[in-house]
N, C-alpha and C positions, 0 to 999 in steps of 0.2 A: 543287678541289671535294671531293676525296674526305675532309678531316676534317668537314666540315660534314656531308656525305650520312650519314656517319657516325655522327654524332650523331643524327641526324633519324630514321635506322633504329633507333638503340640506343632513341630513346624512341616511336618508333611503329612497332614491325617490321611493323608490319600494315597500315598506314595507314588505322587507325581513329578517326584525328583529325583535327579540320578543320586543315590545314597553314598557316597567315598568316604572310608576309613582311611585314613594316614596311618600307615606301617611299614616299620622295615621287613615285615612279611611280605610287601605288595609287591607289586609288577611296577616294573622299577616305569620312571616318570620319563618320555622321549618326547620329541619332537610329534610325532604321530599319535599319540596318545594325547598329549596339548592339541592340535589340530580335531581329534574326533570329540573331543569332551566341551571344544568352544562348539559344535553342533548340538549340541543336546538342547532341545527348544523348551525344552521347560525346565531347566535349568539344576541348581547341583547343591546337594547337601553335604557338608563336608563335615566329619566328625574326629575330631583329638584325641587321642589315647593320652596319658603320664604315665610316667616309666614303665610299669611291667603292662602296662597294653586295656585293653575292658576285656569284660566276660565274652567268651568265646561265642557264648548260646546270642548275643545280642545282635554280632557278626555276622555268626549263622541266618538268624531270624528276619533281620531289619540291613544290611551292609547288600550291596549291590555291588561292589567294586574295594577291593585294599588297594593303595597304589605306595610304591616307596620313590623317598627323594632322590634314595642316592644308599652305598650300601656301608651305611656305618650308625648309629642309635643315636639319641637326641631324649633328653628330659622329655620331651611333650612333642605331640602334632600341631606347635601352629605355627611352628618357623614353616613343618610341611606345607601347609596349607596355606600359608602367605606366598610361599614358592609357588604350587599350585594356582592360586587366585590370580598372581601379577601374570603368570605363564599364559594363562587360560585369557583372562582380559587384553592382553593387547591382542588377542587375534579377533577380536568382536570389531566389527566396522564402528567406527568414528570416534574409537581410546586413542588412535595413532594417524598423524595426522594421511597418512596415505598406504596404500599394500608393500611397496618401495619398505618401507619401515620396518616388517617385519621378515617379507619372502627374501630379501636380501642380506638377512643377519645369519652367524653361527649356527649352524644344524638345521636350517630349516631347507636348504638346499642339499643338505647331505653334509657338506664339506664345513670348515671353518670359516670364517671370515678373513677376508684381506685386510692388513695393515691400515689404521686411520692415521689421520694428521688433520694441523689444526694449523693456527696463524702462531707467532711469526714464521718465513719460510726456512728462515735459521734460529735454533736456540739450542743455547750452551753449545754450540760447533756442531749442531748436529740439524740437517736441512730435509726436506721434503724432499722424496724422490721428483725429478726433474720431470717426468713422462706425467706427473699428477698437476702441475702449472701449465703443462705445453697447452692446454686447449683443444688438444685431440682426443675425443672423445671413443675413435672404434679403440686406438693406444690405451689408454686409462682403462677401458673394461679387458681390453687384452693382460695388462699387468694386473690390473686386478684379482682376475680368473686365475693368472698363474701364482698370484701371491697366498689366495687361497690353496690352490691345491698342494704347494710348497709348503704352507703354515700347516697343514693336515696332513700331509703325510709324515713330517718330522714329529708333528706333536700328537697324531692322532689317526695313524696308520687304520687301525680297524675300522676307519669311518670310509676311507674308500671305497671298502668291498660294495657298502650297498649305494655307494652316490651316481648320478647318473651323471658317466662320463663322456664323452664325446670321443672321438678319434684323435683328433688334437688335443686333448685334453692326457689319453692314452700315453701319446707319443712325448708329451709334455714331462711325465711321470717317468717314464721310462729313463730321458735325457738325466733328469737329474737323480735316479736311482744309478743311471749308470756314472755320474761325475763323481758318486761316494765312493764307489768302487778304486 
């Protein structure tokens, strides 16, 4: 244990950092965990295990937080931690050009993201939905919002339970729960 603690003291002799082990022991990595970890004002030490993990007593001693990627093992912690780092940085003001960038993407609202598109408005026979060129703008966030909760209940039903739904949003769900039927 002693080159690792070593480390850990040469870059935090004060333990002024928030300390994160990467493990698939941890507390698996969400959206609200990215959101309270881009808070932490004096910022974050992030340390890598290889295969069978570091000495426990280091964990115990020096580790403030395990967090896991995702629930399956990996040679090393630094794909973790590169996944961490990219997660955690774009929520810090001025990595992304505006809040739009990130309050708007998969899981940060709860739900999945809506369908993208791109130029041209046809390729290979296959066209941009019509309601995303009309220029109506309350239309485009109406399909939008449904295209989300559409893409998320098919692909990702237990996201619902905690996303904040609206009424219309309810009734939405419901409709197309009941067209499977």
């Amino acid at each position: 244990p002693d080159p690792v603690v070593s480390a850990i003291e040469a870059v935090d002799p004060e333990h002024k950092l928030k300390r994160i082990y990467l493990s698939p022991k941890g507390k698996q990595l969400k959206q609200g965990l990215v959101e309270d970890l881009a808070k932490e004002e004096n910022g974050l030490l992030l340390l890598c295990g290889d295969y069978e993990g570091i000495d426990e007593r280091i964990i115990d001693l020096c580790i403030d937080e395990e967090i896991s990627i995702g629930d399956y093992v990996l040679t090393g912690g630094e794909l973790p931690a590169l996944i961490l780092a990219d997660s955690i940085s774009r929520m810090l003001p001025g990595v992304l050009a505006n809040e739009d960038a990130f309050t708007l993407e998969s899981h940060y609202s709860g739900l999945l993201e809506h369908p993208q598109y791109t130029r041209p408005f046809e390729w290979h026979g296959e066209k941009v939905p019509e309601v995303l060129i009309s220029g109506h703008h309350a239309n485009i966030q109406k399909w939008q919002r449904e295209q989300s909760l559409k893409r998320t209940l098919e692909r990702r039903p237990d996201m619902l339970a905690k996303a904040e739904l609206s009424k219309k949003d309810k009734e939405y769900l419901d409709k197309l729960k009941n067209s499977e039927d």
